[in-house]
ZABA-980502 format. One record per residue (C-alpha): residue in three letters; x negated, y negated, z negated. Coordinates in steps of 0.02 Angstrom, whole numbers, padded with zeros to 5 digits, always signed. Example, Ala and Ser with C-alpha at 12.3 -4.5 7.8 and 13.67 -1.06 7.14 Angstrom:
ala-00615+00225-00390;ser-00684+00053-00357;
//
This chain:
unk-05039-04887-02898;unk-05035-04798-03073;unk-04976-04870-03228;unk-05159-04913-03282;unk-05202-05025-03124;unk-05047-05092-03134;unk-05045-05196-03309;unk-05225-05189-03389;unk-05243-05380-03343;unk-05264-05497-03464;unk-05135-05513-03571;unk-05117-05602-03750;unk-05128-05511-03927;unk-04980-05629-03990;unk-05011-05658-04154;unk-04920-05804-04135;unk-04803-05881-04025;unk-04826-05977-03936;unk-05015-05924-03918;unk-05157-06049-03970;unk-05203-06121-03792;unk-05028-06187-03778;unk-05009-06268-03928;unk-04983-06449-03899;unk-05102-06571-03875;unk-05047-06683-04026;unk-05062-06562-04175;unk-04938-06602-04338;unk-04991-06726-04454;unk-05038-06682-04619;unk-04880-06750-04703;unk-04767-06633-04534;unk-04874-06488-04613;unk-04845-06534-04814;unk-04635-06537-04764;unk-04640-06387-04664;unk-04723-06292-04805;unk-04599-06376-04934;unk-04457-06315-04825;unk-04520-06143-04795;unk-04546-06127-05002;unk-04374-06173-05024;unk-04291-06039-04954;unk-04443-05919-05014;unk-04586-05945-05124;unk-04665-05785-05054;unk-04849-05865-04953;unk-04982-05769-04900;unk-05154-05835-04900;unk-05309-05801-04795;unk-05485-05851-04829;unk-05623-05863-04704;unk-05802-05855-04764;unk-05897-05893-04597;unk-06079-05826-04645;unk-06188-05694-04593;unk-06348-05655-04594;unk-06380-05602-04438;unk-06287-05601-04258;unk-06183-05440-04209;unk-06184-05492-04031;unk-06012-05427-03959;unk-05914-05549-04098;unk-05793-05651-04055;unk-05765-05733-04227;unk-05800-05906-04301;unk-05972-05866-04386;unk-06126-05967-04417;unk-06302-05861-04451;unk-06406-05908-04589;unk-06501-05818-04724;unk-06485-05980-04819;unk-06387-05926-04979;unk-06386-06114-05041;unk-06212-06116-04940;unk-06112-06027-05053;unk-06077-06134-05177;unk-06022-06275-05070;unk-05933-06186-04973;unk-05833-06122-05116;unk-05817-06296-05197;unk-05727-06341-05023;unk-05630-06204-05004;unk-05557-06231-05204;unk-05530-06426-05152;unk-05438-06381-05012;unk-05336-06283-05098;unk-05316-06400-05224;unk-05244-06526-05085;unk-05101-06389-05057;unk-05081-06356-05244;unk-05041-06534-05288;unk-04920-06541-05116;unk-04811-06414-05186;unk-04660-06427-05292;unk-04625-06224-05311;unk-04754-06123-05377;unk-04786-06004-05228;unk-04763-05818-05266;unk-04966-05734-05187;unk-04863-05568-05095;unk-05047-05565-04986;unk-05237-05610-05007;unk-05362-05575-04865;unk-05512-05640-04875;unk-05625-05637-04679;unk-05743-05695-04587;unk-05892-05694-04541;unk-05936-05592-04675;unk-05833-05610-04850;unk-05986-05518-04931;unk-06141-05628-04875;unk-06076-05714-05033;unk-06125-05655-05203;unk-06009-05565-05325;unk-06016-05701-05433;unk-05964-05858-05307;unk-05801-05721-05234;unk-05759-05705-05423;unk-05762-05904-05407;unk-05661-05925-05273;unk-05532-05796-05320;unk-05522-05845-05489;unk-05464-06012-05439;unk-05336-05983-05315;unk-05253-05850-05432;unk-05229-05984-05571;unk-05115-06091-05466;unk-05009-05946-05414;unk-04862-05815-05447;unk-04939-05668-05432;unk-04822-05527-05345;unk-04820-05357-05399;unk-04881-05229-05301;unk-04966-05390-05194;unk-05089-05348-05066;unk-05252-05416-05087;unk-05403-05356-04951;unk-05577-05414-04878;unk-05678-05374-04741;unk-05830-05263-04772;unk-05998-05275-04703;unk-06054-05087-04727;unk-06232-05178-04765;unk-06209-05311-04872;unk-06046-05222-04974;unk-06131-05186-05136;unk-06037-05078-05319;unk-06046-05257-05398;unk-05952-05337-05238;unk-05806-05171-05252;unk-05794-05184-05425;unk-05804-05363-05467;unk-05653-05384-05322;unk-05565-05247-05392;unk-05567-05331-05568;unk-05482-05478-05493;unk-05341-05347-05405;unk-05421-05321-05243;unk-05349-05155-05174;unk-05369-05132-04991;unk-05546-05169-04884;unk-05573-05164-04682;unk-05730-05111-04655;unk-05829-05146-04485;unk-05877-04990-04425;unk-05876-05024-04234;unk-05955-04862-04180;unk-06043-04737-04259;unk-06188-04720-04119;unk-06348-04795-04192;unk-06391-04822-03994;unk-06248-04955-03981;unk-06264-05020-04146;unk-06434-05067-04085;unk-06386-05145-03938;unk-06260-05246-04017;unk-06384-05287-04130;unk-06253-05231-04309;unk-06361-05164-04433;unk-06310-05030-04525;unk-06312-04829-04533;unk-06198-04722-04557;unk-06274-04695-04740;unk-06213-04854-04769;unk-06030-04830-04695;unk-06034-04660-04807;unk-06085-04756-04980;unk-05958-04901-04964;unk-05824-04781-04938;unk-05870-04670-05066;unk-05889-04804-05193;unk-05727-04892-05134;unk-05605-04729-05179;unk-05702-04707-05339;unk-05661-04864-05407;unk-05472-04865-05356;unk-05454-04928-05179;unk-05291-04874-05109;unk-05322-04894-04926;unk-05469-04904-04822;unk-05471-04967-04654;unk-05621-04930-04478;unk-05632-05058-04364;unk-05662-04955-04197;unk-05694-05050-04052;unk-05704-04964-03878;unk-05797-05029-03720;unk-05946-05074-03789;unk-06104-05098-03658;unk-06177-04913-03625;unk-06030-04841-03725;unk-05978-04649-03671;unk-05843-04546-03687;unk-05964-04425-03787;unk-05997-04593-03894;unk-05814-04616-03944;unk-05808-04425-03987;unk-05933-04428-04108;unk-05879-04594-04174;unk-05700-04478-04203;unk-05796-04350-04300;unk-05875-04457-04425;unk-05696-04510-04432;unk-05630-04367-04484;unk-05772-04328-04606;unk-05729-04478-04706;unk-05524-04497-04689;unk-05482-04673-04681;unk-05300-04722-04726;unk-05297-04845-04545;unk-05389-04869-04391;unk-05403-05028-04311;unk-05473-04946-04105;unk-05470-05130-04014;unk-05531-05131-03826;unk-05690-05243-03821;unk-05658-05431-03754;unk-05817-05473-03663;unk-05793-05684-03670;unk-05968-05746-03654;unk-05898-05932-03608;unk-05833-05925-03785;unk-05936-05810-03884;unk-06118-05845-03794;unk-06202-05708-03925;unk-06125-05576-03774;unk-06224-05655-03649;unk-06334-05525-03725;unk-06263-05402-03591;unk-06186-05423-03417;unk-06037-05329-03352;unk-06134-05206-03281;unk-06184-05144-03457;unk-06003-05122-03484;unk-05908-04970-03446;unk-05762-05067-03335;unk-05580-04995-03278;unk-05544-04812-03300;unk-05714-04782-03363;unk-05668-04900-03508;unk-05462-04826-03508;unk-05522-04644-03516;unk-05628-04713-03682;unk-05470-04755-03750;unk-05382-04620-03688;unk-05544-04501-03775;unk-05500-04605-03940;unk-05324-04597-03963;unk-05309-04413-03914;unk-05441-04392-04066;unk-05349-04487-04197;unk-05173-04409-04153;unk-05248-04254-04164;unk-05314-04282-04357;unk-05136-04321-04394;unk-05146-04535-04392;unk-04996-04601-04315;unk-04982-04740-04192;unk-04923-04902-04249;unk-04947-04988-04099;unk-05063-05112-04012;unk-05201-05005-04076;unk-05170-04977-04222;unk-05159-04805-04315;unk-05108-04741-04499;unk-05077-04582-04595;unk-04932-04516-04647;unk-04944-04570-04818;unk-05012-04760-04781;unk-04907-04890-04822;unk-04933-04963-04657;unk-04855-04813-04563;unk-04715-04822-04715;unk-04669-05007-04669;unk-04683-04948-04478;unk-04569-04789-04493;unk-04449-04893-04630;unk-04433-05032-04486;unk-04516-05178-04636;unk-04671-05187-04526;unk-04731-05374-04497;unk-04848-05472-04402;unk-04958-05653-04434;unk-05131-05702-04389;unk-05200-05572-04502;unk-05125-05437-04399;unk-05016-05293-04449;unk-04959-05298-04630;unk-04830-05223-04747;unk-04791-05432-04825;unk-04654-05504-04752;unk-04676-05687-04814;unk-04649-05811-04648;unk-04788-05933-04742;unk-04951-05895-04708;unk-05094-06035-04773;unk-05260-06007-04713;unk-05401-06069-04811;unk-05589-06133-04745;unk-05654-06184-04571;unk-05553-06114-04418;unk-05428-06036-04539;unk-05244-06024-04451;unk-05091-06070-04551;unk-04909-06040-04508;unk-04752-06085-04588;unk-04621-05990-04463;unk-04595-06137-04356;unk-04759-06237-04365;unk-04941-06193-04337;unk-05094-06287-04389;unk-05270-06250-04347;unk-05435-06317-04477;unk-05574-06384-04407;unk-05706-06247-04324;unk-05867-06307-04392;unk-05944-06311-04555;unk-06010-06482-04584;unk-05839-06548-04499;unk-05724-06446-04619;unk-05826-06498-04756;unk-05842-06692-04740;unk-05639-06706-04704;unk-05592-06608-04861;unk-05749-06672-04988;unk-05772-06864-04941;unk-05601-06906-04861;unk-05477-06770-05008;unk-05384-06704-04847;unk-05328-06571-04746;unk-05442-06529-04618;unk-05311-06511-04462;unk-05393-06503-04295;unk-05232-06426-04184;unk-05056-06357-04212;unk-04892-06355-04132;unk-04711-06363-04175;unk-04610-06256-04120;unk-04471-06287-04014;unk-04304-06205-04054;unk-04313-06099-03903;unk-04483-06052-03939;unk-04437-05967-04104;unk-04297-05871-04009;unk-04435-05807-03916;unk-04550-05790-04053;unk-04430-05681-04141;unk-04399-05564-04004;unk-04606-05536-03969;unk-04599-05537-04169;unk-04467-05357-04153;unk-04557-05297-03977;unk-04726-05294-04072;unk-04680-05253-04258;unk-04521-05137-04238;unk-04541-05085-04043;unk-04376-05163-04009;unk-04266-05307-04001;unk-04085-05376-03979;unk-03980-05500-03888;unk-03803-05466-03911;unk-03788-05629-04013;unk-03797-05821-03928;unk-03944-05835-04063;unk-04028-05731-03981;unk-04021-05816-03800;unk-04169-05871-03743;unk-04240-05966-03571;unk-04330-05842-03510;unk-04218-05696-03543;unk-04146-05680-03375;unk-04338-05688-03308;unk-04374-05555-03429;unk-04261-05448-03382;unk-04291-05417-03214;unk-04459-05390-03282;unk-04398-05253-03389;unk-04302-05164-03266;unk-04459-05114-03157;unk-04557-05073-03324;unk-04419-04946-03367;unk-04442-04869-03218;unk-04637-04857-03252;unk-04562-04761-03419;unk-04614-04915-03536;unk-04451-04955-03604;unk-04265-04913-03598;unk-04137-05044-03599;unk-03966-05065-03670;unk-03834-05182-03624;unk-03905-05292-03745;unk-04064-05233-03807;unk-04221-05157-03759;unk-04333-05027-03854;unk-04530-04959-03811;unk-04554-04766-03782;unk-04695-04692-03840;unk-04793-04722-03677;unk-04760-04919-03680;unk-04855-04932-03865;unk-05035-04927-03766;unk-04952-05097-03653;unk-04830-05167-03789;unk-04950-05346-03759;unk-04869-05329-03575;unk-04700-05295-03627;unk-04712-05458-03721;unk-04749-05566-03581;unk-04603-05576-03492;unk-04523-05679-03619;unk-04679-05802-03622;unk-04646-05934-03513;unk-04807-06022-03545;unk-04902-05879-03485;unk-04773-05919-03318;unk-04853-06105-03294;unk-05034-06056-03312;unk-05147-06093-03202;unk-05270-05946-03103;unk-05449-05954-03158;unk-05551-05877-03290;unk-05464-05794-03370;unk-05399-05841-03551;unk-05344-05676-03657;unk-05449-05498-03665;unk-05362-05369-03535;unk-05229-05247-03605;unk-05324-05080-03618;
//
C-alpha cells in the first residue's frame, strides 16, 4: 500500500475545531454569544469580519456554497438593509470599539450586487469601526460580473486584495460545469485589478472536475503563468450531491477518481513549484514576495473560517445568512436561508443563530495544536497546557506516519516534512476525537487529495 491509498479518505478541512457536524445540538444563546464577544474584546479589540452575499445569477454546478439563483436584482437592497441591521445588533452589544484588522466579503457572488449597494454596505460597517492600518480588506470575484466600477468603487473604500474564481481555464469544463466566463474575462479583471492598486490577486484552481485531464490542468498552469497571480488556492473537488444537489449534474463516472484524480494534483503542484510559488500548505501556494508566504516563512500565519490569512485576531463575526462566527472558544452559525435570516433580524431586531458550540477546555487544547499543525506545520507539548485527551491516541498515530516520512517527532513535539503538507488534514486527525466516535456511512468531509 503506497502513501496515496493509504490516507486519501475523507478527512476534514478544520477550519474550526471542533468541526461543524459536531457542534452541539443546543447552540449558544444570543446573550452566551454577546459575553463571549465582550470577553474576547477585552483582551483584544482586533475582530475580523466576513460578509456573505448569497446571489448569483446562474448555477455553477460543482458549488458547494450557500447560494440562491436569481436574476432578480430587487434583492439587493434588502439584503443590504439586513445585513446593516444585523450589524447594528452587534454594534449596540459592544462596549469597545472593535479595531477592523480583516474584511472579506463572499458568497455566492459579492459582485451580483451593484457598485452602488457594496459602497452601501461597506460604508456602514466602516463607520462603527477602528480601522487598522495596513488592514486587509478582500472579495470574491466573479470573472463575469466583476466590472472597473465594482474594482474601483471597492478600492475607494480600501479594498486591496480579490479571489477570483477561476476554476479551470478549459472552456470544455467550464461548460460542463455550467461557469460562464472566458478567459477574456479572467484576463480583463486582472488587468484592471493591478492597474488600479490591488496588491494581491488570488486563482481559485480546483482539480477533479468531471472529464478533467492531466493535459487540462497543464494548460490551466500556463494561463497561470501568463498572468502571475500573487496566490493559488488548487482545492481537490468535493463531489457531495446529498448536500449540493446542483452536482447531481454528473455521476462519479464523469469524475476522474483515485490516482487518476492524485496524478492531477500531482500535474498541478509540480507546475506551480516550478514558476517559483511556494507551498503553504493544504493547497495553498504563494510567491516569494506575498505576504501570505511572508506570514508562512515568519511563522505569523493564521487560520479561521475564511481560510489562510496574515490577521491574527481570535474574533471573527460573520455577517448575512450562513455566515460563521468565532470568538476563540465559541462558534455560532446564522440561519441558511434567505427569507429565515431575514424575518429573525428585520421583524424580531435579533441575531439570527441557528447552531454553535462551546468549547470545552480540552477542546481548545486540541484546537490549538490542529491550529500550529495547519498554520505553522508544527506543534508542542512540553507544557501540562498543552495536555490533551487524545494525545496518547495521537501519538501512536504519529509514530507510523513518521515512518511513512510525514512527520518527525521530538520528545515533546512534532513537525510536518515537506511530503506531509499534501496530507497535513490527516495529520490533524489523530488529535480529533470526535472524528474517533463517528459513525460509518456516507461519508461527511471531501477526501484528502
Amino acid at each position: 500500500m503506497d502513501l496515496f491509498d493509504k490516507y486519501n479518505h475523507p478527512v476534514p478541512r478544520y477550519t474550526s475545531y471542533p468541526t461543524v457536524p459536531h457542534w452541539q445540538t443546543e447552540p449558544p444563546t444570543e446573550q452566551e454569544w454577546i459575553a463571549s464577544i465582550g470577553k474576547r474584546l477585552r483582551k483584544s479589540p482586533e475582530l475580523s469580519l466576513y460578509v456573505h452575499l448569497p446571489f448569483c445569477e446562474e448555477l455553477c454546478t460543482y458549488c458547494g456554497c450557500n447560494k440562491r439563483i436569481t436574476k432578480n436584482h430587487g434583492v439587493e437592497v434588502p439584503y443590504v438593509d439586513t445585513v446593516l441591521a444585523e450589524w447594528k445588533i452587534y454594534e449596540r452589544s459592544m462596549l469597545i470599539k472593535p479595531l477592523l484588522k480583516e474584511l472579506h466579503l463572499g458568497g455566492g457572488t459579492p459582485t451580483f450586487f451593484s457598485p452602488t449597494e457594496l459602497k452601501r454596505l461597506v460604508q456602514g460597517i466602516l463607520k462603527r469601526v477602528d480601522l487598522a492600518d495596513g488592514a486587509e480588506m478582500s472579495f470574491e470575484a466573479h470573472p463575469n460580473s466583476t466590472t472597473k466600477a465594482h474594482l474601483e468603487v471597492l478600492a475607494e473604500l480600501g479594498f486591496n486584495r480579490l479571489s477570483i474564481g477561476v476554476q479551470d481555464f478549459n472552456p470544455h469544463i467550464m461548460r460542463l460545469i455550467n461557469r460562464r466566463q472566458t478567459e477574456e474575462d479572467i484576463q480583463r479583471t486582472v488587468i484592471e485589478a493591478q492597474a488600479i492598486g490591488y496588491r494581491s490577486i488570488n486563482f481559485d484552481i480546483i482539480y477533479g472536475l468531471p472529464d478533467q485531464s492531466v493535459a487540462d490542468i497543464e494548460y490551466s498552469v500556463a494561463k497561470i503563468a501568463e498572468l502571475r497571480p500573487e496566490r493559488i488556492a488548487f482545492y481537490g473537488y468535493a463531489h457531495v450531491p446529498w448536500v449540493s444537489p446542483g452536482q447531481r449534474a454528473y455521476s462519479k463516472a464523469n469524475l476522474p477518481q483515485g490516482r487518476d484524480k492524485w496524478k492531477l494534483y500531482e500535474t498541478g503542484k509540480k507546475g506551480l513549484e516550478a514558476m517559483g510559488y511556494r507551498d503553504i500548505g493544504l493547497d495553498h501556494f504563494a510567491l516569494p514576495e506575498d505576504d501570505l508566504y511572508l506570514a508562512s516563512r515568519e511563522q505569523r500565519l493564521h487560520r479561521n473560517f475564511m481560510g489562510y490569512t496574515t490577521n491574527t485576531s481570535k474574533l471573527s463575526i460573520g455577517l448575512g445568512c450562513s455566515a460563521i462566527s468565532d470568538s476563540w472558544n465559541m462558534y455560532v452559525q446564522n440561519e441558511k436561508k434567505v427569507e429565515d435570516y431575514q424575518r429573525i433580524v428585520m421583524e424580531e431586531s435579533r441575531l439570527p443563530l441557528l447552531k454553535g458550540h462551546r468549547l470545552k477546555r480540552d477542546e481548545e487544547i486540541v484546537r490549538r495544536h490542529i491550529s500550529n499543525l495547519m498554520c505553522l506545520q508544527t506543534t508542542v507539548w512540553a507544557g501540562e497546557e498543552m495536555h490533551c485527551q487524545s494525545l496518547p491516541f495521537a501519538l501512536e498515530n504519529w509514530a507510523d506516519m513518521e515512518k511513512d516520512g510525514l512527520v518527525k517527532r521530538g520528545a515533546n513535539s512534532l513537525s510536518v516534512t515537506p511530503l506531509g503538507k499534501t496530507f497535513l488534514r490527516n495529520v490533524c486527525v489523530p488529535l480529533d476525537s470526535h472524528m474517533q466516535r463517528m459513525n460509518a456511512g456516507r461519508p461527511t468531509f471531501s477526501r484528502a487529495v
